[in-house]
C-alpha positions in Angstrom: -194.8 91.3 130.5 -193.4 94.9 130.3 -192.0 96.7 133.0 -191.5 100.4 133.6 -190.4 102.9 136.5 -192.5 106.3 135.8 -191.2 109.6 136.2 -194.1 112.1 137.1 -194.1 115.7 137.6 -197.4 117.6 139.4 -198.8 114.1 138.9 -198.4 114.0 135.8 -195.9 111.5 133.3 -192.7 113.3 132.2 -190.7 110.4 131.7 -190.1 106.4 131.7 -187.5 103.6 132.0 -187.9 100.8 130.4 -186.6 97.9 132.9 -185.4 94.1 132.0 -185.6 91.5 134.0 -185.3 88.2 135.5 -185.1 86.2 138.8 -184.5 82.2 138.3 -185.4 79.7 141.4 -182.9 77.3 142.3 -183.2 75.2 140.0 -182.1 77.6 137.2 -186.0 78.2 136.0 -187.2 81.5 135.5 -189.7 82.9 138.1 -190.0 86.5 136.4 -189.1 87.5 133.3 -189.1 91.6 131.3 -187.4 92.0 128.0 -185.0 90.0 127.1 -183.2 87.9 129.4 -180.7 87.3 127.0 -180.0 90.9 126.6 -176.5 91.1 127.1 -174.7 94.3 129.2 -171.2 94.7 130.6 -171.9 93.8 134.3 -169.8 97.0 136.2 -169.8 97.0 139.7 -172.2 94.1 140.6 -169.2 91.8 139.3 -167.2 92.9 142.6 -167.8 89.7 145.1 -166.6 87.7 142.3 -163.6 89.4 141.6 -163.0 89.4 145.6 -163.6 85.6 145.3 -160.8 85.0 142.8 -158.6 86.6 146.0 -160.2 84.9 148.3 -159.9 81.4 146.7 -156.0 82.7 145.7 -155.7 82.8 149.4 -154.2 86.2 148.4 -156.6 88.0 151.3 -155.4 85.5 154.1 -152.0 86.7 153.5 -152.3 90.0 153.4 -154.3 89.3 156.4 -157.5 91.0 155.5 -160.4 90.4 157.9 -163.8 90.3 157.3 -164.7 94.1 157.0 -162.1 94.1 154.3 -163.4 92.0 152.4 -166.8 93.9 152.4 -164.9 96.5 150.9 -163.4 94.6 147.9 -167.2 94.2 147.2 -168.3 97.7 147.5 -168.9 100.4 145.2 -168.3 102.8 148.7 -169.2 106.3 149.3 -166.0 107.7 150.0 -167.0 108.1 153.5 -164.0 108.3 156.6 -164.9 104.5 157.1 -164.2 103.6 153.8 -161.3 105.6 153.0 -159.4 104.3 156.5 -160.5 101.0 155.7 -159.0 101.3 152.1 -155.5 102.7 153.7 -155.6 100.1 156.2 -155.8 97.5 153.2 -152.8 99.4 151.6 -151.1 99.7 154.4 -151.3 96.0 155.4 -149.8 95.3 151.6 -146.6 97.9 152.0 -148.1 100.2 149.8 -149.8 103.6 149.2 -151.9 105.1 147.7 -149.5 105.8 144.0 -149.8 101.9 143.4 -154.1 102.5 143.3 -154.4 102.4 139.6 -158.5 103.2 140.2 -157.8 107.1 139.4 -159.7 109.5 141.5 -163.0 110.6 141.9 -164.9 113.0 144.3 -166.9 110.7 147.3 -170.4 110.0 146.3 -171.7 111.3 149.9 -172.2 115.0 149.7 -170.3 115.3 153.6 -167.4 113.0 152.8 -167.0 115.4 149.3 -167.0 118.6 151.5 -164.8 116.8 154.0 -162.3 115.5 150.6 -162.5 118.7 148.5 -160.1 120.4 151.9 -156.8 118.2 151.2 -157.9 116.7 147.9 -159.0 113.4 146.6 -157.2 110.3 146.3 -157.7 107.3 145.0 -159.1 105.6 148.2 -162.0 107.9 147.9 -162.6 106.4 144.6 -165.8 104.1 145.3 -163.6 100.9 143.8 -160.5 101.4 146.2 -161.2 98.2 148.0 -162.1 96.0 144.7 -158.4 97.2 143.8 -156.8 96.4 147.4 -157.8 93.0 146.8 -156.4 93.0 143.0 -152.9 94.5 144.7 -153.0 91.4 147.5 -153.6 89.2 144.1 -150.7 90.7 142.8 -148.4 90.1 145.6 -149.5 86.9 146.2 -148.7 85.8 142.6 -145.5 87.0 142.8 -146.2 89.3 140.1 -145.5 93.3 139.5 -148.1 95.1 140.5 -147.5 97.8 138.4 -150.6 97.5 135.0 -152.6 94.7 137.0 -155.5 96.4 135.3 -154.2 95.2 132.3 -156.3 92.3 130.7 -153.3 90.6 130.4 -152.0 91.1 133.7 -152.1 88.0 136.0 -154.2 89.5 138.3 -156.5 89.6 135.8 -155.7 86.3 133.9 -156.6 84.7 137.5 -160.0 86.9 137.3 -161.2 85.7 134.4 -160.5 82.2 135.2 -162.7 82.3 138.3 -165.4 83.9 136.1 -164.8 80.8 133.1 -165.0 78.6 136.7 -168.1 80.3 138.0 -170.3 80.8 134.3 -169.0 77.8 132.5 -167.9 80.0 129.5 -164.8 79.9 127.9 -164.7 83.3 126.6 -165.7 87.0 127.4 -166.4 90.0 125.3 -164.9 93.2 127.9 -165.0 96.4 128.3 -162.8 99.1 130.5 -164.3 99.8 133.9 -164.6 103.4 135.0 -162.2 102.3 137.4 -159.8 100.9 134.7 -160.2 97.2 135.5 -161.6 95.0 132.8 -165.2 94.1 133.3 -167.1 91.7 131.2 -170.1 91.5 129.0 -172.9 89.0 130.2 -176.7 88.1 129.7 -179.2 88.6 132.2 -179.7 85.7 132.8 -176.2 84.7 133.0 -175.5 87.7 136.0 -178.8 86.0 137.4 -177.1 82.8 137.5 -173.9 84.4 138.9 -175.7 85.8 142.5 -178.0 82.3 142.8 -174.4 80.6 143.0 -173.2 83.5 145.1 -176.2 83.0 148.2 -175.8 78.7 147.2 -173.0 78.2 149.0 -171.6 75.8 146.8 -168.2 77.8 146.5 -166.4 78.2 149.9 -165.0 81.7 148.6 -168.3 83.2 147.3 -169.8 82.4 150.8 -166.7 84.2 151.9 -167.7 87.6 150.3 -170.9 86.8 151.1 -170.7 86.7 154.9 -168.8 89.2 154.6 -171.3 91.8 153.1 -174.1 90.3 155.6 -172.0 91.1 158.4 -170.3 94.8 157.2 -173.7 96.3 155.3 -172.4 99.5 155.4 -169.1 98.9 154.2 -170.9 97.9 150.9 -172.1 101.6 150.4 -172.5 103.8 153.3 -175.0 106.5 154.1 -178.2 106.8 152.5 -178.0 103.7 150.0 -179.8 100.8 148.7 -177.5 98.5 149.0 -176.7 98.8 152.4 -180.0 99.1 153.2 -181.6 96.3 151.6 -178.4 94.1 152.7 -179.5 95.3 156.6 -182.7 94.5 156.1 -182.3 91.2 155.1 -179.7 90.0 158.0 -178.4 87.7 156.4 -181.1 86.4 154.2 -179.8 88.6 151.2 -177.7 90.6 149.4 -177.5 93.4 146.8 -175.1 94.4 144.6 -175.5 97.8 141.9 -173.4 98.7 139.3 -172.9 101.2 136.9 -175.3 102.0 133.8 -177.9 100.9 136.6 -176.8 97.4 136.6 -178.2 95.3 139.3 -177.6 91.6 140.9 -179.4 90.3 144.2 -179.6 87.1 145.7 -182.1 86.5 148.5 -183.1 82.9 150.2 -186.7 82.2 150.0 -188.7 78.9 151.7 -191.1 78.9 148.1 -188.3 79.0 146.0 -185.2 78.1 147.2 -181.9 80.6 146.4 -183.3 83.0 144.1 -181.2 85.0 141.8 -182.2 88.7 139.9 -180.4 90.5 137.2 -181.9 93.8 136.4 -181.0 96.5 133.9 -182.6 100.0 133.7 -182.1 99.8 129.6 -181.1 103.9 129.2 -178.9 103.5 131.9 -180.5 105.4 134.3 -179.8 104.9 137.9 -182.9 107.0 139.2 -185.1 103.9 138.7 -183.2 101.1 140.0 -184.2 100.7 143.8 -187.5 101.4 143.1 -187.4 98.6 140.1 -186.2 96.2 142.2 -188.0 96.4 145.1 -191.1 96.5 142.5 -189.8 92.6 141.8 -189.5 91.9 144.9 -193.0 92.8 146.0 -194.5 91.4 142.9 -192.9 87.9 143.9 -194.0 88.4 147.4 -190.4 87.8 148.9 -190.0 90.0 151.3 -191.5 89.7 155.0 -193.3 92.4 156.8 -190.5 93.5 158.5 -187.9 94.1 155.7 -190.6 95.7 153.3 -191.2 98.3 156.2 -187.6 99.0 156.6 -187.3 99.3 152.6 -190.7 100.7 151.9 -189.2 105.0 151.3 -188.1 102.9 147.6 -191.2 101.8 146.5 -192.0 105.1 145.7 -188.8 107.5 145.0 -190.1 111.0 145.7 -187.8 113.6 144.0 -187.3 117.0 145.4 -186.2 120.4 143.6 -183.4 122.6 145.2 -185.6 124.3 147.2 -186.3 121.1 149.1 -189.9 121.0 147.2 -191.5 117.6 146.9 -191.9 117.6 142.7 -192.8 114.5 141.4 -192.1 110.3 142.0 -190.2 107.6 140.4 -192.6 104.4 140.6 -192.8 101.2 139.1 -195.2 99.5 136.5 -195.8 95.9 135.1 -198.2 95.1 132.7 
């Protein structure tokens, strides 16, 4: 099967993204497949809940004290938004630190109010969408007993403790990695490894993935903020789902289905392009039949992305295609 999200202008093709794909039941078998689901990409963002679950298992979040909206935050790849950022100085704040021991860097908010709102006193790195992934890797720190300065070194023990939870959580002994826009060392995986990774995340098998999970069930927004998928989708499914994107238009989701028990979906827009990836996704989702009636209404403005010029014209659509 091939699968593509086309890019038209007037109605007519301009261009196309090639997607790969594949959801496994829960048994481990594959239920949809596109390329090659042992195409292997370094995983970004959607590796979040698991890094927050090798605080969480530390115990490193309960001292700290970090509550449950916290904890959404480790997993979030956050819009920069006044929530977000308090949330992320709270987090500092409840560690004795500030914001010179972030080692994210900074960025400008992805939401074009929180930027406007930033760009007056300058950003910091708990605008940086990863501010709370690195709140929980500074409670690691302190819980270890270890220096927090360079614990986004791969040999850092924050890190060390990391990539045992992963070697825990996939079985493998070994990683190839790459640096994260946010510094942090991210790994390379297959699809249908990262498949694998959110079916154990929604199986509740491990008392710490359930953690994050809950946790980005109950604080959607927290996950993303205004105007995006994954807080949307995560809404939508109240509990019967979650989403997580990452960079390079990585994405994992997990959803709970009566047919075929804990699904899990890795997805990879192959240029990178993040333009198609809600519309991709929900185009799997649709094609499986797992959403009800109610969440594909709520969801339904990304089956068909309409893009708009800067004057606010309607131009063209991003829409998906198997065949």
């Amino acid at each position: 099967m091939n699968f593509y999200c086309d890019v038209t202008r007037g109605g007519n093709l301009e261009s196309r993204h090639e997607v790969y794909a594949l959801a496994i039941d829960e048994e481990g078998k594959p239920i949809f497949s596109t390329g090659n689901p042992d195409f292997t990409t370094c995983i970004r963002s959607s590796l979040k809940p698991f890094q927050a679950s090798a605080s969480i298992l530390a115990e490193a979040t309960k001292s700290a004290g970090f509550k449950s909206e916290e904890i959404a935050l480790m997993c979030a790849s956050h819009n920069g938004e006044e929530i977000h950022v308090e949330t992320a100085q709270g987090m500092a704040e409840k560690l004795g630190l500030d914001a010179s021991h972030f080692e994210c860097g900074c960025h400008a908010p992805y939401d074009v109010e929180a930027r406007n709102i930033a760009r007056q006193n300058g950003f910091t790195p708990f605008h940086n969408n990863c501010s709370g992934k690195h709140s929980g890797m500074l409670a690691l720190a302190q819980k270890l007993g270890a220096d927090t300065k360079d614990y986004i070194s791969y040999s850092h023990p924050v890190q060390k403790t990391i990539f045992e939870q992963l070697k825990r959580l996939t079985g493998k002994s070994t990683f190839p990695y790459g640096i994260d826009g946010c510094s942090a060392p991210t790994p390379f995986l297959t699809l249908k490894e990262i498949a694998e990774l959110f079916q154990t995340l929604g199986s509740e098998k491990y008392p710490e993935l359930t953690t994050a999970y809950n946790a980005m069930v109950k604080h959607p927004y927290l996950v993303a903020g205004n105007d995006r998928f994954d807080t949307d989708f995560n809404k939508a499914m109240n509990g019967r789902g979650i989403t997580k994107v990452g960079g390079e238009a990585i994405r994992g989701l997990v959803i709970k289905t009566e047919k075929y028990g804990v699904v899990g979906i890795a997805q990879k827009i192959v240029d990178g392009n993040q333009r198609a990836n809600e519309t991709a996704i929900i185009t799997i989702l649709n094609h499986l039949n797992l959403l009800q009636p109610n969440e594909r209404e709520y969801l339904q403005k990304y089956e068909t992305k309409k893009l708009f010029n800067h004057n606010k014209i309607h131009i063209g659509n991003v829409k998906g295609f198997l065949n």
